[in-house]
N, C-alpha and C positions, 0 to 999 in steps of 0.2 A: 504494500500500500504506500503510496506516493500522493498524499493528500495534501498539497503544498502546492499553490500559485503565488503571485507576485505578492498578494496580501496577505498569505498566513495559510494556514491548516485549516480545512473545509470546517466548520462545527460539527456538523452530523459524524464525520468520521473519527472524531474526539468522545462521542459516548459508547455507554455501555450498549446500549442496543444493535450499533453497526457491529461494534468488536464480538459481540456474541451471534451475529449472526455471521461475522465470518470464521468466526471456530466451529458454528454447527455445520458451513458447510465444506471444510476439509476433511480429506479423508483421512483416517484413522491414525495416519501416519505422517499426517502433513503439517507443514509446519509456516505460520503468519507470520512474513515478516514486514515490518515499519519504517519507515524511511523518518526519521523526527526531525526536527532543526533542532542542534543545540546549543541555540543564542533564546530561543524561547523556551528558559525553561521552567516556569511554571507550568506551560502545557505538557511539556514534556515528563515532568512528574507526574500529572494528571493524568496524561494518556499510561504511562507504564503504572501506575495505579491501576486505573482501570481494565489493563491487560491481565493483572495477576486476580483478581477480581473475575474476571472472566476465564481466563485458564487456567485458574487455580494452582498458580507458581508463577513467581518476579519473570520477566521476558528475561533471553541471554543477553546483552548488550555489546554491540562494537564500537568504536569511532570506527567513519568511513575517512580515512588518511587525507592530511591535504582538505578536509571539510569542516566545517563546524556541525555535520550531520551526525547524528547519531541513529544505529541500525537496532530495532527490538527485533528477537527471533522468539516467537514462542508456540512451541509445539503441543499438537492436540493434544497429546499423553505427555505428562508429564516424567515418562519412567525412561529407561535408558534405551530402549525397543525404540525410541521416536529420535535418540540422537543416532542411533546406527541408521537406521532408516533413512534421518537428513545426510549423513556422510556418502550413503550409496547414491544419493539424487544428488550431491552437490561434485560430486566426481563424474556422473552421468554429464551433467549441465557443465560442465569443463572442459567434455570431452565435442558436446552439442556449438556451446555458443564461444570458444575459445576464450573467454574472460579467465583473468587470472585470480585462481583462486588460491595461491601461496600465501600473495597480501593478506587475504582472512585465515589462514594458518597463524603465520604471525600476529597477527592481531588477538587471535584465541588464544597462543603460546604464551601473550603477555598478559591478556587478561580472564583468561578462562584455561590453566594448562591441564586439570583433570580433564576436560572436557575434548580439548583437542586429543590428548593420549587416549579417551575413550572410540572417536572417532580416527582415529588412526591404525587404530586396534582390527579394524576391519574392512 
C-alpha cells in the first residue's frame, strides 16, 4: 500500500477498517506491506498502531535507504510459517522483477537479525 500523494496519506487508508479489510483478504500466507513517510510521524505511529491492532503483532519495520520512508511488513499469521513463506515469495519476486533484494537483507541484518537468519534458513 502506497497511500501517499502530494498532500499526505489518503485518511481512509489510515483506519482500522481498510487495514482489516486488507488482512481478510490475503491469503493465508500473505503478507501487507506499507509504504509510510517518516517525517509524518504521528501518522505513522497511528497507522502501525492500528496495524498491530489488526494483525494482532507490531508490523516488521524497515527504512527504505536514501528515504525518509519507512516500510510496515505485517503478515496474516503471525507465526514463523508466514516468515518462511514471505522468504520463498521475496526470492521468487527477485528472480520475476530483478529489484534488489540484498538492500532488505541488510537492512533486516541491522534491524531484525533473528529474522533475517530465520529467512535464510530456507
Amino acid at each position: 500500500v502506497d497511500a501517499y500523494d502530494g498532500a499526505g496519506m489518503a485518511d481512509a487508508m489510515a483506519q482500522t477498517p481498510f487495514l482489516t479489510a486488507c488482512r481478510r483478504l490475503l491469503s493465508p500466507d500473505g503478507v501487507l506491506v506499507c509504504n509510510l513517510w517518516g517525517n509524518d510521524r504521528p501518522r505513522s505511529v497511528e497507522v502501525r498502531r492500528r496495524l498491530q491492532q489488526c494483525f494482532g503483532a507490531a508490523p516488521w519495520l524497515l527504512t527504505a535507504e536514501g528515504t525518509t520512508n519507512l516500510i510496515t511488513l505485517s503478515p496474516r499469521r503471525s507465526d514463523s510459517k508466514a516468515a518462511k513463506a514471505a522468504a520463498a515469495r521475496a526470492k521468487a519476486l527477485e528472480v520475476h522483477t530483478g529489484m534488489d533484494f540484498v538492500r532488505l537483507a541488510h537492512a533486516l541484518r541491522r534491524r531484525r537479525p533473528a529474522l533475517l537468519d530465520l529467512l535464510l534458513a530456507y
